[in-house]
GUVOTI-720809 format. One record per atom (N, C-alpha, C): x negated, y, z. Coordinates in steps of 0.05 Angstrom, whole numbers, padded with zeros to 5 digits, always signed. Layout:
! GUVOTI-720809
XYZ...
This chain:
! GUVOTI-720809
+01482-03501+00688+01458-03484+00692+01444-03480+00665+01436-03456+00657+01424-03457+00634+01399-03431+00639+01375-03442+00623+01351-03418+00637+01334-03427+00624+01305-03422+00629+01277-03433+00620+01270-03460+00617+01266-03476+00605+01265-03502+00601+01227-03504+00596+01219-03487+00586+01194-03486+00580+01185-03462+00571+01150-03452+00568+01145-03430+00564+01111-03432+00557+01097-03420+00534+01075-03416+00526+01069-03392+00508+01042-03383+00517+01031-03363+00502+01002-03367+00489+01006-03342+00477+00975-03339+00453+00962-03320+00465+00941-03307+00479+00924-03288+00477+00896-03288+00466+00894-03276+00431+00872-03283+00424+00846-03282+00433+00826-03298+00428+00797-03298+00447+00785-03274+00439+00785-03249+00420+00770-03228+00407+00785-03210+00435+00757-03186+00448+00770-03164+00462+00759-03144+00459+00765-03122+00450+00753-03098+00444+00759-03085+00469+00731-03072+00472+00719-03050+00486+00734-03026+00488+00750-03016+00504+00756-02987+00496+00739-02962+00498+00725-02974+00508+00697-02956+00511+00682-02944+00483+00681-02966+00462+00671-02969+00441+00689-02952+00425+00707-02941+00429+00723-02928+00406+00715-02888+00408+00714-02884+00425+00718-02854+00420+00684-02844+00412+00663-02855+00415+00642-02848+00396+00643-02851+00374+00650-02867+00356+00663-02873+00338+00677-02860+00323+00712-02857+00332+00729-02841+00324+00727-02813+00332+00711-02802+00357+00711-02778+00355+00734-02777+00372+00754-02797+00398+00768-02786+00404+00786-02818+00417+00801-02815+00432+00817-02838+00437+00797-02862+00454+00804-02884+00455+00791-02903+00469+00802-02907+00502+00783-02901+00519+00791-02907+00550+00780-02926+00557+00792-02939+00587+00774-02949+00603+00798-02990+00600+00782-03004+00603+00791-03034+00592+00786-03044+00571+00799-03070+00560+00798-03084+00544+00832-03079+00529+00823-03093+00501+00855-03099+00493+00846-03122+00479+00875-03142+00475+00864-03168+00454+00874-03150+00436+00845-03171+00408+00854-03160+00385+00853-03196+00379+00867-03194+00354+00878-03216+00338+00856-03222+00317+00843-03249+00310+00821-03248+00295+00831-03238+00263+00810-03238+00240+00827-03230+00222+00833-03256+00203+00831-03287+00214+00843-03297+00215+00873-03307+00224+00882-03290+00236+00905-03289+00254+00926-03268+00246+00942-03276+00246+00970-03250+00244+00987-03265+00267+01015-03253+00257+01039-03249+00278+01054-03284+00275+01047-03296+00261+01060-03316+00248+01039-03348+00264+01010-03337+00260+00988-03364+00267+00999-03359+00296+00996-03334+00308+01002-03329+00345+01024-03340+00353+01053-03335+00338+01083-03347+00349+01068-03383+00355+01061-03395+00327+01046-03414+00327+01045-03426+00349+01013-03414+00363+00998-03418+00387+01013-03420+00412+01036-03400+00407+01054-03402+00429+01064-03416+00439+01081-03425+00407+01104-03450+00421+01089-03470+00420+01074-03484+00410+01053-03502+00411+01055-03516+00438+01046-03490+00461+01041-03499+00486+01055-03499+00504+01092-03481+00490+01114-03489+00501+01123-03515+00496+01125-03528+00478+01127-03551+00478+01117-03574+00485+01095-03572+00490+01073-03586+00507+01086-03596+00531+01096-03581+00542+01110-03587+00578+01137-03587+00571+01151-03603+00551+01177-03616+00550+01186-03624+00532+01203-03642+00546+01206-03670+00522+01234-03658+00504+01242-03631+00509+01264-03625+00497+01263-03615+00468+01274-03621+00457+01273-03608+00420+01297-03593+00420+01274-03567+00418+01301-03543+00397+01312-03546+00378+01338-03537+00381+01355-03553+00356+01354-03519+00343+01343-03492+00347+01336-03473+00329+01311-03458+00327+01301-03444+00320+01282-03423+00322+01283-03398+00321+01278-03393+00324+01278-03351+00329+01255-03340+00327+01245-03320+00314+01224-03303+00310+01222-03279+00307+01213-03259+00326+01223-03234+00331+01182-03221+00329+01187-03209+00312+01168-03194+00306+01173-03159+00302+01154-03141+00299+01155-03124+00290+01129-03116+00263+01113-03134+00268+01089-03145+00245+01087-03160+00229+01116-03170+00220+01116-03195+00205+01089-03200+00175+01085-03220+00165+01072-03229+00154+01086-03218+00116+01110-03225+00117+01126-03225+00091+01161-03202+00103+01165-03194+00082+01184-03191+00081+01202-03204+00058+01225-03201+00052+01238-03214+00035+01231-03254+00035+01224-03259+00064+01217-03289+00066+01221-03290+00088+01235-03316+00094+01234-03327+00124+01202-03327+00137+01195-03312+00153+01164-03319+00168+01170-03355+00185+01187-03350+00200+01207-03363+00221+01198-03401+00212+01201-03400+00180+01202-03428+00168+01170-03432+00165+01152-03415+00169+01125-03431+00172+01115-03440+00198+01129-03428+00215+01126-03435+00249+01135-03468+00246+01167-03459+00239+01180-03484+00237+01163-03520+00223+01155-03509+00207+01132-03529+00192+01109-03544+00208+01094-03520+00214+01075-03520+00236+01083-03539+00254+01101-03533+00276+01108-03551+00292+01124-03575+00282+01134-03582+00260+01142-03604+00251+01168-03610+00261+01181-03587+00260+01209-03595+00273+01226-03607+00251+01252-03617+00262+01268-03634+00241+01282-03613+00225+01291-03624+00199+01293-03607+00169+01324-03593+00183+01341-03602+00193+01372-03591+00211+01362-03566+00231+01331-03564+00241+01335-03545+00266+01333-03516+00241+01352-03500+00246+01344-03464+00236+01329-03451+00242+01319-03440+00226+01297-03419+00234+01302-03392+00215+01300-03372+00243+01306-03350+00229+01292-03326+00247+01284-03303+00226+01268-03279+00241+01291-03264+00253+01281-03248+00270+01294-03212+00275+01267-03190+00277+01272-03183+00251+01244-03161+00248+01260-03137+00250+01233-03118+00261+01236-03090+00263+01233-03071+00287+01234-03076+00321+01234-03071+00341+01224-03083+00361+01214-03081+00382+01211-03093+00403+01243-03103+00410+01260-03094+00416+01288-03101+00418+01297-03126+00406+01284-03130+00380+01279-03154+00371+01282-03181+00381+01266-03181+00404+01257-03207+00423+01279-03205+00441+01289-03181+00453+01317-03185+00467+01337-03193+00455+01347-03188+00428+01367-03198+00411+01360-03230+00409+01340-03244+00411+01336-03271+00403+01337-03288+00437+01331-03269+00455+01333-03285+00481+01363-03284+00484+01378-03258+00482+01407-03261+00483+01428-03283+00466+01420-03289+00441+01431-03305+00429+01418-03331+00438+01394-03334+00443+01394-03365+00465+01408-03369+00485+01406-03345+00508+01424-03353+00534+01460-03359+00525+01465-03345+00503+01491-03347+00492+01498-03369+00483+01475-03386+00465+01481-03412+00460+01490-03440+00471+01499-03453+00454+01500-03482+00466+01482-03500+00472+01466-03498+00447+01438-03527+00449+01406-03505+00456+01395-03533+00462+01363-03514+00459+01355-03488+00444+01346-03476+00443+01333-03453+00427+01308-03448+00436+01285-03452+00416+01263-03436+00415+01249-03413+00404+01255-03384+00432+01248-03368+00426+01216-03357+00423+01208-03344+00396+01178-03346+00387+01181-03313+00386+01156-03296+00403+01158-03264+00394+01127-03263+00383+01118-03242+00375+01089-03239+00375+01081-03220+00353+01064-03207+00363+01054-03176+00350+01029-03179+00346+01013-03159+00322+00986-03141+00322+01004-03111+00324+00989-03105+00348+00995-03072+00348+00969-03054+00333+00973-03036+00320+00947-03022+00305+00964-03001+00310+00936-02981+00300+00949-02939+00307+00917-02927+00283+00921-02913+00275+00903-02894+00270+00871-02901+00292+00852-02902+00281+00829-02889+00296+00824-02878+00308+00826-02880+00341+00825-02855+00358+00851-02845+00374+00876-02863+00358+00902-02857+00374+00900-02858+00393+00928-02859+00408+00942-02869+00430+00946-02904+00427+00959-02905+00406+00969-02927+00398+00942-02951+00392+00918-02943+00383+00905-02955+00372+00892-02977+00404+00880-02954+00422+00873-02957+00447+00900-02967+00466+00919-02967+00470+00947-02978+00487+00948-03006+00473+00949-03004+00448+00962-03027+00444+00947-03056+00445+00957-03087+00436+00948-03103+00444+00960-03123+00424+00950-03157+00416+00954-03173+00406+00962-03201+00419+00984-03200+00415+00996-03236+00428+01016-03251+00417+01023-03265+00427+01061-03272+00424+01053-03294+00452+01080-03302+00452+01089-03316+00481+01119-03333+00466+01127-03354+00472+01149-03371+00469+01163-03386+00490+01187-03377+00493+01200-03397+00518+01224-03419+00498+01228-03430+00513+01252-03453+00511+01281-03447+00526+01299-03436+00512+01319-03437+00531+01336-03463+00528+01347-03470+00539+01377-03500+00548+01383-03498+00558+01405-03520+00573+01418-03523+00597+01403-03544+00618+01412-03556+00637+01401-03566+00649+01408-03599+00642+01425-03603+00621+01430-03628+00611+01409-03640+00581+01391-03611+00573+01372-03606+00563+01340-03618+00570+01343-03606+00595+01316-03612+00612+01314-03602+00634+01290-03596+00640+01289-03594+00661+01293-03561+00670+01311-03549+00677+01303-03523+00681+01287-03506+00707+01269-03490+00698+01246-03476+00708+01260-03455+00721+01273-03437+00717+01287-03407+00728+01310-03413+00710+01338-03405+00732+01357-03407+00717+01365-03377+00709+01381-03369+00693+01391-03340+00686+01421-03339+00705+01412-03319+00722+01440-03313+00744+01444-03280+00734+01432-03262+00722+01452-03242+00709+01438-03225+00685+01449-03214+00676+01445-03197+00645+01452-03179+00644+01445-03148+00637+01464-03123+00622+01450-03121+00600+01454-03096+00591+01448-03081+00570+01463-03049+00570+01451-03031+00558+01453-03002+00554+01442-02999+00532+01459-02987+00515+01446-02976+00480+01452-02947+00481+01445-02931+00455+01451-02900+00454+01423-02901+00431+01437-02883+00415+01424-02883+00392+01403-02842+00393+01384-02849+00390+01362-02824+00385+01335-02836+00378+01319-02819+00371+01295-02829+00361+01271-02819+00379+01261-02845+00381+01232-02844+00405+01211-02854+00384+01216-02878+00372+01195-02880+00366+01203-02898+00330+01188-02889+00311+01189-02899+00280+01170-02906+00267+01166-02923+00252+01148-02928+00222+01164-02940+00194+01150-02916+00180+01173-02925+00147+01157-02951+00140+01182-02967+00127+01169-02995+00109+01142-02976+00093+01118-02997+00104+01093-02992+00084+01071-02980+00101+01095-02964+00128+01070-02941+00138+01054-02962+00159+01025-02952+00158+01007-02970+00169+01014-02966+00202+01015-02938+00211+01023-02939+00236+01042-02925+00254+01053-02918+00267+01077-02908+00282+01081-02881+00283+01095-02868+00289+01110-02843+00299+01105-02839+00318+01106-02820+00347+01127-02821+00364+01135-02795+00369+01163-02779+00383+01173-02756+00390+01165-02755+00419+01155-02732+00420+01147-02717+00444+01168-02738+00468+01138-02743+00485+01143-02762+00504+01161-02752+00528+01168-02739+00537+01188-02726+00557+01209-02734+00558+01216-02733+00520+01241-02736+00506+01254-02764+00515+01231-02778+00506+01238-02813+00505+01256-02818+00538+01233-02811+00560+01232-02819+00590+01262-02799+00593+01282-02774+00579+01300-02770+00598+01319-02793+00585+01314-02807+00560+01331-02821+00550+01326-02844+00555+01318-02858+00562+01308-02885+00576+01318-02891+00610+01314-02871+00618+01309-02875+00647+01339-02879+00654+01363-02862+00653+01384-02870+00652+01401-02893+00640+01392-02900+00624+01393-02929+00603+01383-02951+00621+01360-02953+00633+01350-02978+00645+01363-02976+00670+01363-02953+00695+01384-02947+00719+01410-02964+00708+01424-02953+00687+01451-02962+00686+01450-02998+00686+01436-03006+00659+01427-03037+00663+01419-03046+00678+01402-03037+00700+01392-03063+00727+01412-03052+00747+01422-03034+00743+01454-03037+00764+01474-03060+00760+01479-03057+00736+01496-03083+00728+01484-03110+00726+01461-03111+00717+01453-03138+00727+01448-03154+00749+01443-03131+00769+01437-03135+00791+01464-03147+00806+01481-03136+00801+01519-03137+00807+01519-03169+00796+01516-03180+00769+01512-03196+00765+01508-03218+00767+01479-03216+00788+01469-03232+00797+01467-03233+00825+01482-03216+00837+01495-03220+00867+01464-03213+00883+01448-03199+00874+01423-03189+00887+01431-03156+00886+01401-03150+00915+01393-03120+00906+01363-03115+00902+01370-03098+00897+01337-03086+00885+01313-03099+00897+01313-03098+00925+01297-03112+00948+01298-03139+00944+01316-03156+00930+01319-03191+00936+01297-03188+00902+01292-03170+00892+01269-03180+00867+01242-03193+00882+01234-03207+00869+01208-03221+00874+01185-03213+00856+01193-03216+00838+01179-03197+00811+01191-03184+00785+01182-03159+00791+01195-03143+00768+01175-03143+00741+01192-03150+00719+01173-03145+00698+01180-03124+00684+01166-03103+00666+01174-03082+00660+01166-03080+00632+01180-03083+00610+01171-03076+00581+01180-03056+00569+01158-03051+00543+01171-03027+00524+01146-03013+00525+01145-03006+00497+01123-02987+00481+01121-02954+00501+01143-02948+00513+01139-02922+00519+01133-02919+00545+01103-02920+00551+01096-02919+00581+01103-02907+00602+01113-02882+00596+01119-02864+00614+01156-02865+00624+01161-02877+00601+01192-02884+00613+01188-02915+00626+01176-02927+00621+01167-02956+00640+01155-02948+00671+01136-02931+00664+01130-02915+00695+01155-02907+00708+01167-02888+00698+01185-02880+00720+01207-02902+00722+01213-02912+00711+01238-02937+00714+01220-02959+00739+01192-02961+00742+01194-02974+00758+01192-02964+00790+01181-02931+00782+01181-02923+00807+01210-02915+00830+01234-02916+00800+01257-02920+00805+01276-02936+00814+01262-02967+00817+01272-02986+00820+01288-02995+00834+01262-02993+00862+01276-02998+00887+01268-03027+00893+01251-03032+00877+01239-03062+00884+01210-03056+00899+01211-03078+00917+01185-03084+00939+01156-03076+00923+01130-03067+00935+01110-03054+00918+01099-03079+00914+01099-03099+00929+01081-03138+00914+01108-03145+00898+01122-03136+00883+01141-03142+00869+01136-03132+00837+01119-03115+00838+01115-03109+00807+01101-03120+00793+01099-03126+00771+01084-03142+00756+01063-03138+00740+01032-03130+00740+01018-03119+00726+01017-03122+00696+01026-03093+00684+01028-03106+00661+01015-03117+00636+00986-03111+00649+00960-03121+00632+00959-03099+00609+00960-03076+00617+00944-03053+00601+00916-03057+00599+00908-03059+00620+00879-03059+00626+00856-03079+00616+00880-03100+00600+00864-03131+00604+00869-03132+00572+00894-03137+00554+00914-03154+00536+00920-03128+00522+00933-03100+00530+00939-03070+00527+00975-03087+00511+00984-03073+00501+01013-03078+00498+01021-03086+00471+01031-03117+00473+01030-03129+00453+01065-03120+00440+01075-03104+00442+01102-03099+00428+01125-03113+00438+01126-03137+00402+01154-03147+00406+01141-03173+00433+01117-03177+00429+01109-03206+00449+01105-03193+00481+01114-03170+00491+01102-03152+00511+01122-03181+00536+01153-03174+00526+01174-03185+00541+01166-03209+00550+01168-03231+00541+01165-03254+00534+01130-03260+00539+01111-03244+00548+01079-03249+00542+01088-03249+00582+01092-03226+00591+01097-03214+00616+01118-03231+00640+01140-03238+00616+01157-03261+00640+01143-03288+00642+01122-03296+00626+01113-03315+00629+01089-03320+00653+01078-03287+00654+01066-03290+00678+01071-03290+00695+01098-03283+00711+01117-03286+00734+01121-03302+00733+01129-03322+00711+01126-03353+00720+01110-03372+00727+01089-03366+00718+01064-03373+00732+01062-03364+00761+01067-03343+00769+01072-03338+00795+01091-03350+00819+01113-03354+00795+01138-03356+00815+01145-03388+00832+01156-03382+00858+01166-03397+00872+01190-03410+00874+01201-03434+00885+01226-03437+00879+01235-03419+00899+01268-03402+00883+01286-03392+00899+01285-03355+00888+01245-03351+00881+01246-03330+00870+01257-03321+00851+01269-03282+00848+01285-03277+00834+01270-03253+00813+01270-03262+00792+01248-03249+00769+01263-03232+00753+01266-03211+00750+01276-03193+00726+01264-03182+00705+01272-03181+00685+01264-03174+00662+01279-03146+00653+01264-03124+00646+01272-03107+00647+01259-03094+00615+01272-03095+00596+01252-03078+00565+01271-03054+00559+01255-03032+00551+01254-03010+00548+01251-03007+00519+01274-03014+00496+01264-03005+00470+01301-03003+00454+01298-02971+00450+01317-02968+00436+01349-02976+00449+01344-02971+00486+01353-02983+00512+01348-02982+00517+01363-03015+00544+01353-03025+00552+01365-03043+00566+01345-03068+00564+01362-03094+00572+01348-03109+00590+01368-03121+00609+01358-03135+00632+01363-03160+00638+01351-03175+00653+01352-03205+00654+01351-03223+00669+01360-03230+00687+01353-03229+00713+01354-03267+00719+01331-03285+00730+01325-03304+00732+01316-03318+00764+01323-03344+00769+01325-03341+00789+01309-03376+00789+01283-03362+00804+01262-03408+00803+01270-03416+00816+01269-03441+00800+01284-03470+00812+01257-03488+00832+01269-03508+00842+01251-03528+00853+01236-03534+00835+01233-03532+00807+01222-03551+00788+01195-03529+00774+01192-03503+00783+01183-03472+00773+01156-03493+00772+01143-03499+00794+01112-03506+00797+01103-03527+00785+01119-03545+00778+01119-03567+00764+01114-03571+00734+01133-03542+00733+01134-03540+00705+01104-03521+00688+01095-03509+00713+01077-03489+00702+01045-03508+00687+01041-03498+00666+01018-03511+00661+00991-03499+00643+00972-03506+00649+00944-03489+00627+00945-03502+00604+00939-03469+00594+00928-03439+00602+00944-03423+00600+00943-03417+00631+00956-03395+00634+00953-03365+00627+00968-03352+00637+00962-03318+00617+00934-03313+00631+00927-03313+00657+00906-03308+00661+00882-03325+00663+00890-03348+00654+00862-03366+00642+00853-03351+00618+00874-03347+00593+00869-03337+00572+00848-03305+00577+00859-03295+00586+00852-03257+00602+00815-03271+00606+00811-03294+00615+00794-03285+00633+00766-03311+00610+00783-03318+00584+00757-03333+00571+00753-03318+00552+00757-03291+00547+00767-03272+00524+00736-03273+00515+00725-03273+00492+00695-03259+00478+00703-03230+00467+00682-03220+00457+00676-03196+00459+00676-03183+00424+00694-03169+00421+00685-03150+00386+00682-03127+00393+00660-03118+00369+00659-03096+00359+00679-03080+00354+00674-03054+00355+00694-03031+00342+00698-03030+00314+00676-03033+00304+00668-03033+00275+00684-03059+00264+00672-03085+00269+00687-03109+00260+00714-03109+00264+00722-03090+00287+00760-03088+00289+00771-03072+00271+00764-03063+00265+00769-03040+00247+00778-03048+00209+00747-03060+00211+00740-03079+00180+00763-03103+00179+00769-03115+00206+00793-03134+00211+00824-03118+00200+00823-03097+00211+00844-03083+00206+00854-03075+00181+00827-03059+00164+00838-03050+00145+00828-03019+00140+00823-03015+00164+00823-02987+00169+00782-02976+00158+00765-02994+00161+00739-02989+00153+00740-03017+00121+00740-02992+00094+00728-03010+00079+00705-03025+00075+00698-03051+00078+00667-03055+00078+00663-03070+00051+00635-03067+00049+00627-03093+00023+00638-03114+00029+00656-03120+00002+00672-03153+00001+00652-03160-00002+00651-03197+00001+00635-03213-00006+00625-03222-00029+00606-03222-00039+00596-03222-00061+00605-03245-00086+00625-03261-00077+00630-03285-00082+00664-03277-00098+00673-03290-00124+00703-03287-00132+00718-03293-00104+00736-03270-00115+00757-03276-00097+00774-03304-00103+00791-03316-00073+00804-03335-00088+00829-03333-00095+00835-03344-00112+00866-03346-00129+00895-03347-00114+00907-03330-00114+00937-03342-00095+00944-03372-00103+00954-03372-00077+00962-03405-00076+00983-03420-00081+00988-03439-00094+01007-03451-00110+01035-03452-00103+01054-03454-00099+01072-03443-00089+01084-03482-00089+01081-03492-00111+01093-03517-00114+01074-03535-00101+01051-03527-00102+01031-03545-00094+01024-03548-00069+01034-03525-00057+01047-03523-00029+01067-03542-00016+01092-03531-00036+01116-03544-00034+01116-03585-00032+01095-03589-00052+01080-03623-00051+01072-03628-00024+01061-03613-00004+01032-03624+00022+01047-03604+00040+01073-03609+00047+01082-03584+00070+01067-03602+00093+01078-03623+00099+01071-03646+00122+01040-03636+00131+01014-03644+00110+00988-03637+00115+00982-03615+00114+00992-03592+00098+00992-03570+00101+00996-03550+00128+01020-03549+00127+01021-03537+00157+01034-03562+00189+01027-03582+00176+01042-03597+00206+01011-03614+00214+00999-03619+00188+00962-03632+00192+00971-03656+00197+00985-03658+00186+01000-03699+00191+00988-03713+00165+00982-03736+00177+00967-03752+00162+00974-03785+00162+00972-03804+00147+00985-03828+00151+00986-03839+00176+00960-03832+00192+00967-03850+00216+00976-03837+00238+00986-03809+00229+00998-03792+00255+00996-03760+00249+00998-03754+00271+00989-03714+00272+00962-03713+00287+00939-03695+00263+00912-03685+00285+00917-03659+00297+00943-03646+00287+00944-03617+00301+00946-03625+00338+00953-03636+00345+00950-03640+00379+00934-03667+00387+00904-03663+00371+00887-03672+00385+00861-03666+00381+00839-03678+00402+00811-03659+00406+00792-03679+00387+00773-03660+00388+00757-03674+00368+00722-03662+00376+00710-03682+00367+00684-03681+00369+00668-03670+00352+00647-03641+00345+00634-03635+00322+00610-03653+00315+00609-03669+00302+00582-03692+00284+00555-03679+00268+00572-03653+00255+00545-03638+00240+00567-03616+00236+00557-03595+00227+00557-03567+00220+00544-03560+00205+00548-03528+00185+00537-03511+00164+00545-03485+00169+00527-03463+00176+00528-03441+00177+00526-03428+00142+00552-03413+00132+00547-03412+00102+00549-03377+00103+00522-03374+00092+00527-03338+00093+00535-03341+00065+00548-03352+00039+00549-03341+00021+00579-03344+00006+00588-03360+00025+00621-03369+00017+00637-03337+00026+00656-03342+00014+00677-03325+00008+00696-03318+00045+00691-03297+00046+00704-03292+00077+00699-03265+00082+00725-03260+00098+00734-03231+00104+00712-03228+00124+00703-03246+00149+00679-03235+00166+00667-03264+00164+00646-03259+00154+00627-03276+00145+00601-03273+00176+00589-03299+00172+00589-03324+00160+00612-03344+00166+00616-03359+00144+00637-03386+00155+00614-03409+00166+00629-03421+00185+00618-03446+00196+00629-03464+00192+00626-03495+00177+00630-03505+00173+00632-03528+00188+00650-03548+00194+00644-03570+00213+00651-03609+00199+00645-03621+00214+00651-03647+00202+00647-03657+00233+00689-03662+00239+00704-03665+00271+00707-03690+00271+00697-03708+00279+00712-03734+00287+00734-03730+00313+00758-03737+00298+00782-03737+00313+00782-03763+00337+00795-03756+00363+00795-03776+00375+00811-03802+00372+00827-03799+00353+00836-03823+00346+00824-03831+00316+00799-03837+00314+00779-03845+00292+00775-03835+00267+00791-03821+00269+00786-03797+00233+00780-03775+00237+00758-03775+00215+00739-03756+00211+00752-03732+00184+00745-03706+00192+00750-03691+00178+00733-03654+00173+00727-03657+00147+00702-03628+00149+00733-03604+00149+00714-03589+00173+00733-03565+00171+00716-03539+00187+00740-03519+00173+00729-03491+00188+00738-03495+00208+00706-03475+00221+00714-03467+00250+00719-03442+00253+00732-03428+00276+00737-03407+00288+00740-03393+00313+00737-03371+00319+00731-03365+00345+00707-03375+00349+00681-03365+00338+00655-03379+00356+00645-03367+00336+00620-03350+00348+00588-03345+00340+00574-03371+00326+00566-03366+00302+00539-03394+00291+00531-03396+00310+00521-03375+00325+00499-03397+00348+00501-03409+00371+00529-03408+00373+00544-03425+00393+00553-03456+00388+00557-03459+00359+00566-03485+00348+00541-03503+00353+00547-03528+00371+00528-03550+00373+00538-03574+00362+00520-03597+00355+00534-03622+00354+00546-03632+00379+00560-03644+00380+00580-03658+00401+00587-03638+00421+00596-03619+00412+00619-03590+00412+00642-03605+00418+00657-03601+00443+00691-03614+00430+00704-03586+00418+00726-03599+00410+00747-03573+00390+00772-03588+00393+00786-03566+00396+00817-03559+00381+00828-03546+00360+00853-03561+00351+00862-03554+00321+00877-03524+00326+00878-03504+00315+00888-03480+00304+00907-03466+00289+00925-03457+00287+00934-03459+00259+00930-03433+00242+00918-03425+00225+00902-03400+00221+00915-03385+00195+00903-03370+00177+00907-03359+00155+00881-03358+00148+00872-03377+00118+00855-03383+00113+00850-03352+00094+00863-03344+00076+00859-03320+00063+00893-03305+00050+00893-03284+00046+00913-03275+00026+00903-03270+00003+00925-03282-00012+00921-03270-00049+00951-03265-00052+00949-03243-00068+00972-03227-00080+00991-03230-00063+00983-03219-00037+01007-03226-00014+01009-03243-00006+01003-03272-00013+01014-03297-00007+00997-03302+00015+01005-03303+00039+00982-03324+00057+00980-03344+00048+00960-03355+00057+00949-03383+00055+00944-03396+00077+00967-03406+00100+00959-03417+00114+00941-03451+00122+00929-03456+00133+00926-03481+00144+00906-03486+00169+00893-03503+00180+00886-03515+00199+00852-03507+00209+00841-03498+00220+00817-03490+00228+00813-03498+00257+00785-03511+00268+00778-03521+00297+00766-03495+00311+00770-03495+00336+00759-03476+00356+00759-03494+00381+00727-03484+00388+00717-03491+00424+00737-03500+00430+00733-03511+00459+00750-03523+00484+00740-03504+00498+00745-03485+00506+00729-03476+00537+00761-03474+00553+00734-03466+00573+00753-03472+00603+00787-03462+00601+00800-03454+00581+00823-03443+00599+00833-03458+00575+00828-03474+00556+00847-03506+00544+00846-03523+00563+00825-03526+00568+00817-03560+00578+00822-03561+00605
C-alpha cells in the first residue's frame, strides 16, 4: 500500500479585501477575501510552514524533497535546499525544485507515488496580476505539503488506488522569464482544450481505480483556468455534496499550491473507505484518485485549512500593493542593508535556518514575550518592526522579531511561535532566518 503518510499547509494570516481594489485601480476586485503572503514571506518561508506541520503528525523521515513552485525565490539555485535546512533533514535526503507551472506539483506527486522510499512533497505560490486584473483579484497565496510512503513507512492516511494523465500541447496561459505577470488566450479557447483532456483522464482513472463517478466522495478540482474547472466539474458525474469548495471566496487560487492546498482539505474531511480525487487542469490534465483508510481521522491534525481561513487579519490595498512591488513608496529612511555573506552563512547553516542551538532546536517550540520595542526607525519594508525578548520554554531566552501582529497587539506574556521568514533581500540574495508570531486559536 502506498499513499498519504502525512499532510500540512500554510495559509498566510494577511487577507485582502476584494472590495478594496476597484476604487483604487479603477477596475477589477469583487466580492471575498484572498490570502496575501506577508512581505516577509515568499514561496520558499510558505513550502516551510507547510511541511513543518506535515511532519508534525509522523514519525516518518523523507528520504527526498521536492519543490514545485511557479514563484520561486532564485533561479539558477536550488530553492528546495533552504526548505531542506529549515527542517533539518539529514545531509543524504535530495532536494530538488520543478519550477515553471502549476503542472509542476503533479510532476513531483507522480514521481513520489512512483517511488520507493518516503518523499516529501512541498508546492507553494504568491499569485500577483496587474492592478485591477483578473489575476490580481482570483488569485491567492499558500503552499500545502504531503508525505508520500508505503505502509511499511507509516502510517498511511488515503491510499492511491488509481492515476491518468492527458497532455497536448497549445497555449492557454504564459509569462516570459522577468515578466511580473501572466498572459492568458481568450478563455473559450482554453475550456474546448481542457475539457476533453480532463473527460479522457478521470475515465481512465476511474477504470483504475475500479470506481464510478458516483462512488467519489470528494472531488477536488484544480487549475488556474476557471472556466475549464467549471465545466469539468459540471461534467463529472460526481454527487453535488461531493465537490469540494475551492476557496475562491476565502484563500482565491494559490497556483502551483492550489492541488496539494485543496486535497488537504478533503482530508480533513474524509472518512475511512472514502474515495477522493484529484483532478488539475494545467497544460492537461491529471488525476489521482485516493481511497481513506481506518487511520484518515487519526491522522488529521490543527490547523486545519479552515482553522487557518477563519484566524486570517486584515490588509490594506495600498500595503498589498507596496508588498508587491507594484506601489513605489518612501523607503525607509535608514541605509539599506548589505547582502549577506555567502560563507558566513555557509559557517551558521544549523542556527541559521534549522534555529538549533547547543541544547536542542527552538524552531518547534513556544515561547513567552518578557519585554518588547516598537521601533519606527529601523530599516523595514513595512515598518514599524517590533521587537521582542522570548523566553523559550525550555529556559532560553532570545531577542527577536516579531511578525504577523499590529504594535498594539504585542503584550508581555504573549505566547509565540517560531517562523521561518525572509528577513530582507540584498542584491537578490535573501536573507533568510527565524521571526516569532502569536499563538492564536487555529495553532494552539
Amino acid at each position: 500500500m502506498r499513499g498519504i503518510l502525512a499532510w500540512g499547509t500554510h495559509v498566510p494570516y494577511a487577507r485582502l479585501d476584494r472590495t478594496q481594489i476597484a476604487p483604487v485601480a479603477g477596475g477589477g476586485g469583487g466580492k471575498g477575501t484572498r490570502a496575501v503572503a506577508s512581505y516577509d514571506e515568499d514561496s520558499t518561508t510558505m513550502a516551510v510552514e507547510a511541511a513543518r506541520r506535515a511532519l508534525r503528525t509522523t514519525s516518518t523521515s523523507p528520504q527526498s524533497l521536492c519543490f514545485a513552485t511557479t514563484s520561486p525565490a532564485y533561479l539558477d539555485k536550488t530553492n528546495a535546499t533552504a526548505i531542506h535546512a529549515a527542517l533539518r533533514l539529514d545531509r543524504q535526503v535530495p532536494a530538488y525544485d520543478a519550477i515553471g507551472s502549476v503542472r509542476s506539483t503533479m510532476a513531483t506527486l507522480a514521481a513520489a507515488i512512483a517511488a520507493s522510499k518516503p518523499v516529501l512533497v512541498t508546492a507553494s505560490d504568491l499569485r500577483t496580476g496587474r492592478p485591477g486584473s483578473a489575476d490580481e483579484s482570483s488569485g491567492g497565496d499558500a503552499a500545502a505539503a504531503i508525505v508520500i510512503g508505503g505502509d511499511r513507512d507509516g502510517t498511511v492516511a488515503a491510499e492511491i488506488v488509481g492515476q491518468a494523465a492527458a497532455t497536448e500541447e497549445f497555449l492557454d496561459r504564459w509569462r516570459a522569464p522577468g515578466d511580473a505577470a501572466s498572459k492568458v488566450w481568450e478563455e473559450r479557447f482554453g475550456e474546448t482544450k481542457y475539457l476533453p483532456l480532463a473527460t479522457e483522464a478521470w475515465k481512465l482513472a476511474l477504470e483504475a481505480a475500479g470506481a464510478e463517478a458516483a462512488d467519489i466522495a470528494h472531488l477536488v478540482v484544480a487549475g488556474l483556468h476557471e472556466r475549464a474547472c467549471t465545466a469539468f466539474i459540471r461534467a463529472a458525474g460526481v454527487k453535488d455534496d461531493a465537490i469540494l469548495d475551492r476557496l475562491s471566496s476565502t484563500v482565491g487560487n494559490p497556483g502551483a499550491a492550489q492541488p496539494l492546498l485543496l486535497l488537504a482539505a478533503a482530508l480533513e474531511r474524509a472518512h475511512e473507505g472514502d474515495l477522493i480525487a484529484l483532478v488539475t487542469l494545467s497544460d492537461g490534465a491529471d488525476v489521482v484518485v485516493f481511497k481513506a483508510t481506518a487511520e484518515i481521522q487519526q491522522l488529521q491534525r490543527k490547523p486545519s485549512v479552515s482553522d487557518q481561513i477563519e484566524s486570517g487579519g486584515s490588509v490594506s490595498y495600498g500595503r498589498y500593493l507596496a508588498w508587491r512591488g507594484w506601489l513605489p513608496v518612501e523607503p525607509p529612511r535608514r541605509p539599506e542593508p548589505a547582502r549577506p555573506s555567502a560563507s558566513a552563512a555557509g559557517r551558521s547553516t544549523e542556527w541559521k535556518f534549522g534555529l538549533t542551538t547547543v541544547a536542542g532546536t527552538l524552531a518547534e517550540q513556544g515561547g513567552t514575550v518578557t519585554t518588547f520595542t516598537v521601533d519606527k526607525l529601523a530599516y523595514s519594508p513595512s515598518p514599524p518592526v517590533v521587537f521582542a525578548v522570548v523566553d523559550f520554554d525550555d529556559g532560553e531566552r532570545l531577542p527577536i522579531e516579531l511578525t504577523d501582529v499590529a504594535a498594539g497587539e504585542v503584550g508581555i506574556g504573549m505566547r509565540v511561535e517560531m517562523t521561518f521568514r525572509r528577513l530582507f533581500t540584498a542584491d537578490g540574495i535573501a536573507n533568510y532566518f527565524w521571526k516569532a508570531r502569536p499563538v492564536r486559536g487555529a495553532e494552539s
